[in-house]
VOPAGU-2260 file (C-alpha; in pm, 1 decimal, decimal comma):
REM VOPAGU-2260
SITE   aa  ch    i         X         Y         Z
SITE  UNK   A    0    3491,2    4179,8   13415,8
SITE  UNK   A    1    3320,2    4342,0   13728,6
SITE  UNK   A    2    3030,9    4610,5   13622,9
SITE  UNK   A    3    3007,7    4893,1   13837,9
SITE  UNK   A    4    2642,2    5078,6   13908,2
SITE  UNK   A    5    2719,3    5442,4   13949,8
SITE  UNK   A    6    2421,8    5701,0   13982,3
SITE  UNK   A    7    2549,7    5981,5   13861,4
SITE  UNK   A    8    2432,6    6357,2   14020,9
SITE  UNK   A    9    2556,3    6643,0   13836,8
SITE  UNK   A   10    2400,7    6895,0   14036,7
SITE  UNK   A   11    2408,1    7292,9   14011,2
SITE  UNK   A   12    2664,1    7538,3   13845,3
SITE  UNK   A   13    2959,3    7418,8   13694,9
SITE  UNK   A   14    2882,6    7043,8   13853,1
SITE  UNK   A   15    2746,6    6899,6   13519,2
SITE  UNK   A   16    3075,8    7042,8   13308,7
SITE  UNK   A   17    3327,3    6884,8   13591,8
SITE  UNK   A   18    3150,9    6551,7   13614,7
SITE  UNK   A   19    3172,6    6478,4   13234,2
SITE  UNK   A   20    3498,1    6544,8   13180,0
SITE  UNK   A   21    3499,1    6256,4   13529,9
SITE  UNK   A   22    3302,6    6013,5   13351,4
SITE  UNK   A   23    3528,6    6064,9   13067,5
SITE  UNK   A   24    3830,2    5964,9   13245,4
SITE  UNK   A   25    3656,0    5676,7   13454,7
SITE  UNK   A   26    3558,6    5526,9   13086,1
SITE  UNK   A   27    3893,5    5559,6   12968,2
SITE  UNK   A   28    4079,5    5432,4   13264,4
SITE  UNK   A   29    3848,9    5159,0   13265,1
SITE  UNK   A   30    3856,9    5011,1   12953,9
SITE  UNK   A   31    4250,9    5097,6   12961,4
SITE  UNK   A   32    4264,7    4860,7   13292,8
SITE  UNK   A   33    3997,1    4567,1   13078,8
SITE  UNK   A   34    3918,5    4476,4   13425,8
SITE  UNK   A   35    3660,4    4705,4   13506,3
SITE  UNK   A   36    3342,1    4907,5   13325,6
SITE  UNK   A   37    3081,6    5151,7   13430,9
SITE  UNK   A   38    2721,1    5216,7   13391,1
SITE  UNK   A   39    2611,4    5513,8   13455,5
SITE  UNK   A   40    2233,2    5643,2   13510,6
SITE  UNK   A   41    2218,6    6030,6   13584,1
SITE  UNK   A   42    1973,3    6165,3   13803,3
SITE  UNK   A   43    1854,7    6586,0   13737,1
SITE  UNK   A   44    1843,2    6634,8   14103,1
SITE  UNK   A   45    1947,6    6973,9   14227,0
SITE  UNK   A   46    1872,3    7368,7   14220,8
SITE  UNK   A   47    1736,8    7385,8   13927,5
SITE  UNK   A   48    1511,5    7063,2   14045,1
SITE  UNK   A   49    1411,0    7260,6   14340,0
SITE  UNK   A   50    1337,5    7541,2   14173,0
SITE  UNK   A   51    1018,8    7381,2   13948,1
SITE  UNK   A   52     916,2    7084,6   14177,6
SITE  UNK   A   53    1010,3    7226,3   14534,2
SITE  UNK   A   54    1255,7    6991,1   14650,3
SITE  UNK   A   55    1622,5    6915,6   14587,4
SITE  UNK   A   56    1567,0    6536,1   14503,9
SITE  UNK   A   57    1247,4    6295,6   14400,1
SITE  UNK   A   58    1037,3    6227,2   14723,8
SITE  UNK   A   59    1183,6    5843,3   14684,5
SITE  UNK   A   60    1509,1    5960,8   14546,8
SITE  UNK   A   61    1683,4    5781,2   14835,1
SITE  UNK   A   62    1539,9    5455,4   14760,2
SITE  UNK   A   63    1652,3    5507,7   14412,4
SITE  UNK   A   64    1989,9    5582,4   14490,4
SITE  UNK   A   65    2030,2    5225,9   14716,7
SITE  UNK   A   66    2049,5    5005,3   14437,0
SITE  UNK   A   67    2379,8    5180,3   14340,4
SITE  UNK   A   68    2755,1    5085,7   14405,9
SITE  UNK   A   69    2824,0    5445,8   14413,4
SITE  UNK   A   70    2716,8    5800,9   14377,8
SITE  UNK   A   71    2941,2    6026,6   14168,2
SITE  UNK   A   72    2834,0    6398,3   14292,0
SITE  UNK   A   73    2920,3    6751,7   14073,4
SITE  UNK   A   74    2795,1    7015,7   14305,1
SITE  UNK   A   75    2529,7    7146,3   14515,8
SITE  UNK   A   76    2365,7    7539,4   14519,9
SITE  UNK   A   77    2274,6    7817,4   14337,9
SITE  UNK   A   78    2163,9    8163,7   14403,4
SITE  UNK   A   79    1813,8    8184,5   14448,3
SITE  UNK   A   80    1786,5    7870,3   14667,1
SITE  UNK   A   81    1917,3    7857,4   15048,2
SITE  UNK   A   82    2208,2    7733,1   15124,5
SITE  UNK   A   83    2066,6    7571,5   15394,8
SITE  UNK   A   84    1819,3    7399,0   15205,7
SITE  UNK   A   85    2052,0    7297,1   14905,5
SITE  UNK   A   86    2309,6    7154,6   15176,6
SITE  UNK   A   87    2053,0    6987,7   15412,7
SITE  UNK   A   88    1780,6    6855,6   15147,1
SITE  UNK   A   89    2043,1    6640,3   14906,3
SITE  UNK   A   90    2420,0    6603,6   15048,6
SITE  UNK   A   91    2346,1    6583,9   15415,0
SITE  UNK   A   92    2050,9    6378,1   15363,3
SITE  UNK   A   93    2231,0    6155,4   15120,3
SITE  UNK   A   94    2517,1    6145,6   15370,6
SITE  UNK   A   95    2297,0    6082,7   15711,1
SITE  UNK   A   96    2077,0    5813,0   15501,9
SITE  UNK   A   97    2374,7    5625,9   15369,2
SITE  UNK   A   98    2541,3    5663,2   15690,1
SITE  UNK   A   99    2832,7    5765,7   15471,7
SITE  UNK   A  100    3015,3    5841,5   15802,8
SITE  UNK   A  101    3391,0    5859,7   15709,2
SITE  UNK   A  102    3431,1    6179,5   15491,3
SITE  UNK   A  103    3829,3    6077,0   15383,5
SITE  UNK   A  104    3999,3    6447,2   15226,2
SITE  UNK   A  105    4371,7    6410,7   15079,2
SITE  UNK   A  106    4572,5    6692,5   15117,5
SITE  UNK   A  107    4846,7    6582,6   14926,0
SITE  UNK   A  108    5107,1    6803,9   14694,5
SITE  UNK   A  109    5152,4    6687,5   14349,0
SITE  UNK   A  110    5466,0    6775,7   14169,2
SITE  UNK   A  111    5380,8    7126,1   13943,3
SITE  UNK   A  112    5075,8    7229,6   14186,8
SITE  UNK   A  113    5103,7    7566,5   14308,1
SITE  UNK   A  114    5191,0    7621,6   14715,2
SITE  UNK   A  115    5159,7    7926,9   14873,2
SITE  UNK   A  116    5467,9    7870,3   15137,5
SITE  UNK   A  117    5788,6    7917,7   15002,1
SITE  UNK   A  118    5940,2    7542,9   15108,7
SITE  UNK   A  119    5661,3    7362,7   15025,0
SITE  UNK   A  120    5705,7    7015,6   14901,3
SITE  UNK   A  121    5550,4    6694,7   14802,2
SITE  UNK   A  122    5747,3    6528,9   15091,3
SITE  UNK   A  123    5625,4    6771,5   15356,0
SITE  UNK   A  124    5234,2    6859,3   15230,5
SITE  UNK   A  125    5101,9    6464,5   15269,6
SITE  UNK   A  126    4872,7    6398,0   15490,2
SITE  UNK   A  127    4492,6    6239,1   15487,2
SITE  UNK   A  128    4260,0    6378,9   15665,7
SITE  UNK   A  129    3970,0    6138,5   15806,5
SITE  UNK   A  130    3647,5    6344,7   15902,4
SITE  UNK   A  131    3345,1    6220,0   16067,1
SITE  UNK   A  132    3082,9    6258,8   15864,5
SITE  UNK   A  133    2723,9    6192,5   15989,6
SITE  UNK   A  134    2707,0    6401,8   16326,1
SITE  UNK   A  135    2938,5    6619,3   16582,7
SITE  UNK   A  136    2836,6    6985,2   16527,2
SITE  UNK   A  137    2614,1    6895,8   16164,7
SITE  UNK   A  138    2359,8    6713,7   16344,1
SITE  UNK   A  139    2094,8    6933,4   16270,1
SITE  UNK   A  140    1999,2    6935,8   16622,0
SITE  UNK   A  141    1876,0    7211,8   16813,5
SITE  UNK   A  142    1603,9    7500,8   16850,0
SITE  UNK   A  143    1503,9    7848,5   16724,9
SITE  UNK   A  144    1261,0    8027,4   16984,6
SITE  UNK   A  145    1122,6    8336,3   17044,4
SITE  UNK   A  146    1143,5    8404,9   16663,2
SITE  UNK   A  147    1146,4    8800,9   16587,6
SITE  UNK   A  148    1112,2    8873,6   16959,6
SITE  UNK   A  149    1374,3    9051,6   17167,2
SITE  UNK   A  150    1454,0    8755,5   17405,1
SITE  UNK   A  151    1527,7    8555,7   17084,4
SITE  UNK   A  152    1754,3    8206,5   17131,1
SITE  UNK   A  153    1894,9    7992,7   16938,3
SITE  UNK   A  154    2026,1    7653,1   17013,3
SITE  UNK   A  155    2266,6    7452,5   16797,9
SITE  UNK   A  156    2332,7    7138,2   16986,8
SITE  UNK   A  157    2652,3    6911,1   16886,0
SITE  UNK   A  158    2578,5    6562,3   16895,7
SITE  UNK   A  159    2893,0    6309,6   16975,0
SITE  UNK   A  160    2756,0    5936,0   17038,2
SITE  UNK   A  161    2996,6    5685,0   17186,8
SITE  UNK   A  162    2955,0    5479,7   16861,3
SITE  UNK   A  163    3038,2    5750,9   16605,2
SITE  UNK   A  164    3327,8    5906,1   16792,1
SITE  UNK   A  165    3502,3    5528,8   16825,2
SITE  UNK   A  166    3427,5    5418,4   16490,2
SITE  UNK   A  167    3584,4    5728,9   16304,0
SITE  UNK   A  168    3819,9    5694,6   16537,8
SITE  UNK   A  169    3920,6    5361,8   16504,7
SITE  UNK   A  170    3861,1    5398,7   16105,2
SITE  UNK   A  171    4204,5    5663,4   16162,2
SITE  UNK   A  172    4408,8    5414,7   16320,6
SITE  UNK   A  173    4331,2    5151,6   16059,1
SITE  UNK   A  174    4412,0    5318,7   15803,5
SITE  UNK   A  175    4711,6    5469,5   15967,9
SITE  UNK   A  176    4801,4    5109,2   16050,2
SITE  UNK   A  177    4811,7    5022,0   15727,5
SITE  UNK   A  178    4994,5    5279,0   15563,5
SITE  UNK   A  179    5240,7    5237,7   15869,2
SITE  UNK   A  180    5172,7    5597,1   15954,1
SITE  UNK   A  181    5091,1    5831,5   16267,0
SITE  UNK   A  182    4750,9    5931,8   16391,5
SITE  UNK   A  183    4685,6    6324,6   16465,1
SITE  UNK   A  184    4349,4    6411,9   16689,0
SITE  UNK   A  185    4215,8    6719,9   16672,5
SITE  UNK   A  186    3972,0    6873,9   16894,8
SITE  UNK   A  187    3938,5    7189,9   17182,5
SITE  UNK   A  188    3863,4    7061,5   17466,2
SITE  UNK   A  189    3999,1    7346,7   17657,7
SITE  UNK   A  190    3698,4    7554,5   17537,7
SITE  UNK   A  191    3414,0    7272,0   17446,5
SITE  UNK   A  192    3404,7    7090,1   17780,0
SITE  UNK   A  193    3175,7    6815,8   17721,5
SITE  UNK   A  194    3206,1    6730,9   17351,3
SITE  UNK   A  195    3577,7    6758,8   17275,9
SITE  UNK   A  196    3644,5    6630,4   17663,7
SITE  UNK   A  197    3431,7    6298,4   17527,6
SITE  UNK   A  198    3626,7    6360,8   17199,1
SITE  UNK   A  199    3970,8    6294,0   17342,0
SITE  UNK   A  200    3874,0    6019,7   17602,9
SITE  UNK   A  201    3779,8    5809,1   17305,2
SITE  UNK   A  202    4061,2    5902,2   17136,3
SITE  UNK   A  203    4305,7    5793,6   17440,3
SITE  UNK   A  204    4135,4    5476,3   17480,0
SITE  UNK   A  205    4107,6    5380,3   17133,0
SITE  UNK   A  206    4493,6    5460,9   17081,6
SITE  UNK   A  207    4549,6    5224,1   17325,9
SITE  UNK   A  208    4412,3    4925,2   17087,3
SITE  UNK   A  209    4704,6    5022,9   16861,3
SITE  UNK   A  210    5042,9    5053,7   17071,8
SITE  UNK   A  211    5251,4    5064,3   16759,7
SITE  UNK   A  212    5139,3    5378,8   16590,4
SITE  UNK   A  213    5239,8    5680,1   16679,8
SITE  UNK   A  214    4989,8    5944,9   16819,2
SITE  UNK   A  215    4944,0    6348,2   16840,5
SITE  UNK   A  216    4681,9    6561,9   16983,7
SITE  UNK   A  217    4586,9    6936,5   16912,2
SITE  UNK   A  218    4397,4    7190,7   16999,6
SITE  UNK   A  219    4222,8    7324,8   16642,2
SITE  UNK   A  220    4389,2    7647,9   16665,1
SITE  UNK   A  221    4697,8    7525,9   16674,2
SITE  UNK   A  222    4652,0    7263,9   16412,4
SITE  UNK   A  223    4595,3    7513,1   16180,0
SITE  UNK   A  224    4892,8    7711,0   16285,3
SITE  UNK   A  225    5116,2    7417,8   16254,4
SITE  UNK   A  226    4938,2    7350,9   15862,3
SITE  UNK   A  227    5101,1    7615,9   15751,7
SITE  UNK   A  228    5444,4    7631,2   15952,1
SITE  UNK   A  229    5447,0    7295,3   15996,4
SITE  UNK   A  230    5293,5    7048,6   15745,5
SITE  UNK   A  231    5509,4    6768,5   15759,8
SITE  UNK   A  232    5441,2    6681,2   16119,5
SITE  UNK   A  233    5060,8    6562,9   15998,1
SITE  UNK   A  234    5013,7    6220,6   15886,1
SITE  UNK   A  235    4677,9    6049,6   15950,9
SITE  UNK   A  236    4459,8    6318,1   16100,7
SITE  UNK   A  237    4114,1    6228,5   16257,0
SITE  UNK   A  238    3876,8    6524,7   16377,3
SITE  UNK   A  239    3493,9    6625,8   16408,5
SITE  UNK   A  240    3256,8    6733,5   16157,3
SITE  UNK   A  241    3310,7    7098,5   16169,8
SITE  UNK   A  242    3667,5    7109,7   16242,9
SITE  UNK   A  243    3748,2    6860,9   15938,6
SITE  UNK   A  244    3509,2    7044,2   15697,9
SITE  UNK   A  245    3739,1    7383,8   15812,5
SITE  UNK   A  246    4076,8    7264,0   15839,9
SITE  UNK   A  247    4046,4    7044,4   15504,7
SITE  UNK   A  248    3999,8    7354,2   15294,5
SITE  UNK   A  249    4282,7    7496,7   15453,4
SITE  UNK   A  250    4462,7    7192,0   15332,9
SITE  UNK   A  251    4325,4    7281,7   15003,1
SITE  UNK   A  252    4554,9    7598,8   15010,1
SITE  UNK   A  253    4844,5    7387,6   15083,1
SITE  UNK   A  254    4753,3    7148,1   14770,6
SITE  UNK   A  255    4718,6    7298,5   14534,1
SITE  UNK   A  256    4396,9    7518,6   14551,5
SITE  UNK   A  257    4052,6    7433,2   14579,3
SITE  UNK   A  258    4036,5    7337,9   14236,7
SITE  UNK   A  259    4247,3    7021,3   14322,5
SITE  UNK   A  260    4018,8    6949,0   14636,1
SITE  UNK   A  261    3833,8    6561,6   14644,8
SITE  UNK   A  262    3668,8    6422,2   14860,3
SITE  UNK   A  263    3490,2    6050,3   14918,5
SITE  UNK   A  264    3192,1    5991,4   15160,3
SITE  UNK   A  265    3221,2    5650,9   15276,5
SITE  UNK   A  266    2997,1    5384,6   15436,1
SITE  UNK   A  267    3276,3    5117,9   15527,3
SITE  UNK   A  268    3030,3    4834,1   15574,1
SITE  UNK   A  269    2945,9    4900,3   15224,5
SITE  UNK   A  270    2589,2    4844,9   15316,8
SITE  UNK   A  271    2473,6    5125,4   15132,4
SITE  UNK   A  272    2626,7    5332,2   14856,2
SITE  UNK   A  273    2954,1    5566,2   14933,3
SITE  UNK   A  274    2981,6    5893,1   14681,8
SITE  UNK   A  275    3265,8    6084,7   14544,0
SITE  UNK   A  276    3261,2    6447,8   14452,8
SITE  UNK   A  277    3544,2    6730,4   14407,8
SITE  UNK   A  278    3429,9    6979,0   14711,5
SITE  UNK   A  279    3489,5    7343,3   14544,6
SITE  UNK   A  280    3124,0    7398,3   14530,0
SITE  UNK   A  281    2928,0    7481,3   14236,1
SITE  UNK   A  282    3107,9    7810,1   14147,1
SITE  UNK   A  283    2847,0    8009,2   13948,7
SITE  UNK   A  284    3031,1    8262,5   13868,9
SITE  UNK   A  285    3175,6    8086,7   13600,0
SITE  UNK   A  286    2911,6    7786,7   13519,5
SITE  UNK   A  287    2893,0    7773,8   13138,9
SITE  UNK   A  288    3236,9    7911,0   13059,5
SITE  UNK   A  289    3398,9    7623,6   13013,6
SITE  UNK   A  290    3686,7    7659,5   13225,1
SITE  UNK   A  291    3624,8    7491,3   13553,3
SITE  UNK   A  292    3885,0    7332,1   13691,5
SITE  UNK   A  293    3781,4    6920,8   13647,0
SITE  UNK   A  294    4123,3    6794,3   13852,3
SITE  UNK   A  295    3933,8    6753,1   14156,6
SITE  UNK   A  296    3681,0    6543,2   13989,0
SITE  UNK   A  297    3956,0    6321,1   13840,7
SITE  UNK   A  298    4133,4    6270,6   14151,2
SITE  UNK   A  299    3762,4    6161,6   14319,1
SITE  UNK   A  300    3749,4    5914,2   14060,8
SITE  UNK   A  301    4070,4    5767,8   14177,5
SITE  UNK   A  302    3908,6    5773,5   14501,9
SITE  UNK   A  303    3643,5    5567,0   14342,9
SITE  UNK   A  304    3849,9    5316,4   14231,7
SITE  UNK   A  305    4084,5    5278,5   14497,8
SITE  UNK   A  306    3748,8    5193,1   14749,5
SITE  UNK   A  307    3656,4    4901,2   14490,9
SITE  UNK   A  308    4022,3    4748,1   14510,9
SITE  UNK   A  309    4178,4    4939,6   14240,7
SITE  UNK   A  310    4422,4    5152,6   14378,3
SITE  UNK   A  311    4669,9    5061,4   14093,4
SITE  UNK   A  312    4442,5    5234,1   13856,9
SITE  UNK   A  313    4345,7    5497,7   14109,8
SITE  UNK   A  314    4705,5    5579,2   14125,1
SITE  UNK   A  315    4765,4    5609,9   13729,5
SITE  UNK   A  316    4505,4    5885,6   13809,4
SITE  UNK   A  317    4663,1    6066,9   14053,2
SITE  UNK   A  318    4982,9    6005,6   13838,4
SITE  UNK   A  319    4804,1    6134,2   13534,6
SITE  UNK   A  320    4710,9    6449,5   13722,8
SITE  UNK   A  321    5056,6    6508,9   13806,8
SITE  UNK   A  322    5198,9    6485,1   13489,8
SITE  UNK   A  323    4903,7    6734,8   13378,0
SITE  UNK   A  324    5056,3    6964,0   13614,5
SITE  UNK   A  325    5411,3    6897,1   13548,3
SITE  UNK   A  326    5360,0    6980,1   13171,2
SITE  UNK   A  327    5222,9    7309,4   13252,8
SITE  UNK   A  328    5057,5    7327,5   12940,7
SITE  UNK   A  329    4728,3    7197,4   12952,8
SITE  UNK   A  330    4564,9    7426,5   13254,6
SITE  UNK   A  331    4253,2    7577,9   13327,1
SITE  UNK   A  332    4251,7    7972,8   13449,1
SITE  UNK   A  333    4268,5    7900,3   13839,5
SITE  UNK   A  334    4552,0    7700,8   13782,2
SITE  UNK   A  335    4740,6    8017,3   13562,6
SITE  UNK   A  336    4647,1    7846,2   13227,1
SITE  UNK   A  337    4392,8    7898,8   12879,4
SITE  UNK   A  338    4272,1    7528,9   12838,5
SITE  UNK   A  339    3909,5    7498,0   12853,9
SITE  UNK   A  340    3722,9    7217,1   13109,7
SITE  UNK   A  341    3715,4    6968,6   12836,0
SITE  UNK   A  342    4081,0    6976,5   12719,0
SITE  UNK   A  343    4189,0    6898,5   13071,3
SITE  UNK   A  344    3985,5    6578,2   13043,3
SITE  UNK   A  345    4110,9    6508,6   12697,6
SITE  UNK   A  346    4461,1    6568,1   12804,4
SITE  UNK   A  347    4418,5    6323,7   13111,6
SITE  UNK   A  348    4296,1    6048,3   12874,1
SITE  UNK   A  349    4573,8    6102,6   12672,8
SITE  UNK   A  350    4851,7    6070,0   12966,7
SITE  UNK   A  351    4660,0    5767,2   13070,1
SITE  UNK   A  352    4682,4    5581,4   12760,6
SITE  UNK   A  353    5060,4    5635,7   12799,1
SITE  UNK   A  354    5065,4    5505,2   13179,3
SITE  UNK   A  355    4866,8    5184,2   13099,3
């Protein structure tokens, strides 16, 4: 039986009620499957953290984390702490330091989830969005001058190597390849005539390695136009940093709401750790009611497993989610139900014992 490392990161707001109803299903599906088990070590890292030792993580927290298969994340910031500094000081850094640079977002439909458009389906909202994830326009590079003066600048600078545009790139069409599915760029060169320009030269070359699949290229504006009139024509879609960070949430609409929104940060090469988190944020507005929404935790644990070779169990996830849905019974507030955080995750056990 393989044993899985996980450092586990709770994090701010309603992050630490989400990620134990996730551990709760990841034990369960586990020891349901006998093939896998988990051992978790949780790390107090955060806010809160920041708050009393003036930093989001330990000083060496990164060479803690190494040792790890994989980072399971709740949520990061809280009022009284910058956004900035919440964002850039733990999940950038852990992203840039891992070089977690595939950030992989599906935007799929499950039967019973709400859709705002009137003919949406499961067989027209399914697509998987591929984001690259360590620079483009969240590089962190640029200048502030002239502080508090009238002639005040500011530079942000997008940074788009040769490497990290073809290897997200190429990361599209593998996957695409795989699934036997079409790749969608996504980019504005019309308007960014450097970067995006670069953007879709790589793209046109790279496409050219894979003759078979099927290609598409749009300008962001009209990509999310075509979301919401047209979902269906968006298969495997590949775009920057920025763009993929804004259209995904937009695909979070579609879905289902943000409440069904996962996400996995992933270093390929599995040289270092990858990490899984639901991306709705740490909501503290309603931290310590009990009613967060833990789907999107759930379905990145079937992210999880599907990375360490277990996509038969990560689908009973996704299939347990569904059913969840389906029932309409068991449902947190966002989601038009009563049930509290933790009966979601009991009810997902449940459903899973019946799947295996």
């Amino acid at each position: 039986m393989e044993t899985l490392k996980i450092a586990v990161i709770p994090g701010d707001g309603i992050g630490p009620e989400v990620i134990d109803e996730g551990i709760k299903v990841l034990e369960k599906a586990a020891k349901l499957s006998g093939r896998i088990q988990f051992e978790f070590t949780h790390f107090p890292w955060g806010c809160e953290y920041y708050l009393e030792h003036g930093r989001m993580m330990d000083e060496d927290g990164i060479d803690q984390l190494r040792k790890f298969d994989a980072i399971y994340l709740g949520a990061v910031g809280y009022p009284g702490v910058p956004d900035h500094i919440s964002l850039w000081d733990l999940l950038l850094r852990i992203r840039k330091e891992f070089d977690q640079y595939v950030n992989i977002r599906p935007i799929q439909l499950l039967n019973g989830a709400p859709c705002p458009l009137i003919d949406g389906s499961k067989e027209k909202i399914d697509m998987l969005f591929i984001r690259e994830n360590s620079e483009g326009e969240y590089s962190g590079a640029g200048d502030w001058l002239f502080k508090g003066k009238p002639e005040e600048v500011v530079l942000q600078t997008g940074v788009f190597s040769r490497k990290g545009t073809e290897r997200i790139i190429r990361y599209a069409f593998e996957t695409a390849k795989e699934a036997g599915k079409s790749v969608t760029s996504i980019s504005k060169a019309n308007a960014l005539n450097y970067s995006m320009v670069f953007w879709d030269e790589v793209f046109e070359k790279v496409s050219k390695e894979y003759p078979e699949i099927e290609t598409h290229s749009y300008l962001v504006d009209a990509a999310a136009m075509h979301m919401i009139t047209d979902p269906e024509r968006f298969e495997v879609v590949v775009t920057s940093n920025l763009f993929g960070d804004i259209l995904t949430d937009v695909g979070a609409a579609l879905a289902g709401g943000i409440g069904l929104a996962a996400g996995a940060n992933i270093n390929p090469e599995r040289e270092y750790p990858s990490m899984f988190e639901p991306v709705h944020g740490s909501a503290p507005d309603i931290a310590g009611k009990g009613i967060a929404n833990p789907l999107a935790t759930v379905w990145s644990a079937s992210q999880m497993f599907d990375f360490f070779g277990y996509s038969d169990i990560g689908e009973k996830l996704l299939q347990a989610i569904e059913r969840l849905l389906e029932e309409n019974e068991v449902l947190t507030p966002d989601l038009g139900g009563t049930a509290s955080t933790s009966e979601v995750g009991d009810r997902i056990t449940e459903i899973l014992n019946d799947l295996f």
